[in-house]
N, C-alpha and C positions, 0 to 999 in steps of 0.2 A: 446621681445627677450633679452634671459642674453647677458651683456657685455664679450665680446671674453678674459677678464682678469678675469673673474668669470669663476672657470673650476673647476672642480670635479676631483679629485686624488683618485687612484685606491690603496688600501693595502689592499695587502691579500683579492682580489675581492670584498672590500669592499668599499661604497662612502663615500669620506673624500672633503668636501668643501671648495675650497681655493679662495685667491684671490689676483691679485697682485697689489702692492703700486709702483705707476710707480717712484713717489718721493723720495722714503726710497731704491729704487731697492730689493723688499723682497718681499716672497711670507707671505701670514696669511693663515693659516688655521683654519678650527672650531674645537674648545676644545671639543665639546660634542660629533663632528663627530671623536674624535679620542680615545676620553674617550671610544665611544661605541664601535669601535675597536678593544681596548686593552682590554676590558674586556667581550667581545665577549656578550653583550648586544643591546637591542634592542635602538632606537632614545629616547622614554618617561624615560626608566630606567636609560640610561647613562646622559638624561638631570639630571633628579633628583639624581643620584648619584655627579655630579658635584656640585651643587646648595647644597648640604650638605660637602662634601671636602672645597667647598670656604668659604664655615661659618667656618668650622671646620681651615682651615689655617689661615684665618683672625683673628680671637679669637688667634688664638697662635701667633701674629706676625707677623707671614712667608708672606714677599715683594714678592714672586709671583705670587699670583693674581694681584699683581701692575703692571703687565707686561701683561695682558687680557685685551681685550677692547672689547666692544659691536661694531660688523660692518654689515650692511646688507650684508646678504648673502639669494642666492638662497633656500629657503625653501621646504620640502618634498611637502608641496601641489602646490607648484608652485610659490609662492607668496614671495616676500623680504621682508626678517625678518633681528631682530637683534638679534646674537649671538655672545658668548662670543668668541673672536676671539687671536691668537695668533700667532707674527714672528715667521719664519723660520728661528733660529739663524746660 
């Protein structure tokens, strides 16, 4: 059974998986679960759409993927994966 701090966030009836840091007091969410969101894409397309932006920002520089961390999160099949994960500033 997921952890009652493992919860799934609803936008635009869509699932955004979060989790909360009871230490930091802040919720994380998943970057791919909001990539696919905003770009109204499915789970495999918004992954690979990510995983090509983080090359692409890394190569230029740009400290925000410095701010993404891998955290297990509840996965589509059921099973704890790790995803790149992100505060809730």
């Amino acid at each position: 059974m997921a952890n009652p701090k493992d919860q799934i966030k609803l936008f635009e009836e869509r699932q955004v998986r979060a989790i909360w840091d009871e230490s930091a007091e802040k919720w994380w969410f998943s970057v791919v679960d909001v990539v696919a969101v905003l770009t109204d894409n499915d789970y495999q397309t918004a992954r690979k759409y990510w995983k090509v932006l983080k090359s692409r920002l890394a190569t230029e520089g740009n400290e925000t993927v410095t701010n993404c961390y891998q955290l297990k999160m509840l996965a589509p099949d059921g099973k704890m994966r790790l995803t790149h994960s992100t505060p809730n500033q």
